[in-house]
Phi, psi and omega in degrees: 000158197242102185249049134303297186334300196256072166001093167243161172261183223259345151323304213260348183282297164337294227282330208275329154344286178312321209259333136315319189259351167088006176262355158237152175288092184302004176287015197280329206265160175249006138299319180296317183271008158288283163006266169335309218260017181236326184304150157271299176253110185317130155294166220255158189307318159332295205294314186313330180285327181296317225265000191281305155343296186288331188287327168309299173299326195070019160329167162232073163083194206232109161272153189227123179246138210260141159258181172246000192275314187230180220326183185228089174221156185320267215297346171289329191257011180291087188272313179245180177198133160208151167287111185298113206248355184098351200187099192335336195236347151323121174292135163242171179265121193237156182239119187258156174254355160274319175257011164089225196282142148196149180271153185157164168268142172300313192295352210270321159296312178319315171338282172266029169199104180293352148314292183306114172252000000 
């Protein structure tokens, strides 16, 4: 991953590394645990690193874009999730649920996959 894209300093490159490789705790951020402590049902590991994520970044929440490859149920039709960054084309930190973690702008992937509606 090209963690240059979103001009972090080197505290904040560390920090996301970690939250990604799963050697930092998104319960660290206090958004997550606020989160968590409002859930009926733990959320899934991913989702705790986005919301950990948006929080790092200073994001404005964690958006999600839908395919057509499957079922038509909320959680079946979910394909990426990202931090919402203000600008389609801002690289952001994205979660493909086939293909993990990856930096990109959400616009350049909706793009370049005719699945995502």
């Amino acid at each position: 991953m090209n963690y240059s894209l979103l001009n972090l300093n080197a505290e904040q490159e560390t920090t996301l590394k970690g939250i990604i490789s799963g050697k930092i705790n998104p319960y660290r951020f206090t958004s997550v645990y606020k989160w968590v402590s409002e859930c009926y049902t733990m959320p899934a590991q991913h989702e705790l690193q986005m919301v950990a994520i948006n929080q790092l970044l200073r994001g404005y929440g964690i958006e999600a874009l839908r395919t057509t490859k499957y079922g038509n149920t909320y959680w079946l039709d979910l394909l990426v999730t990202y931090v919402n960054m203000g600008d389609t084309y801002t690289p952001t930190v994205v979660y493909h649920r086939d293909k993990g973690f990856m930096i990109c702008s959400w616009g350049d992937l909706a793009e370049n996959d005719s699945s995502i509606i």
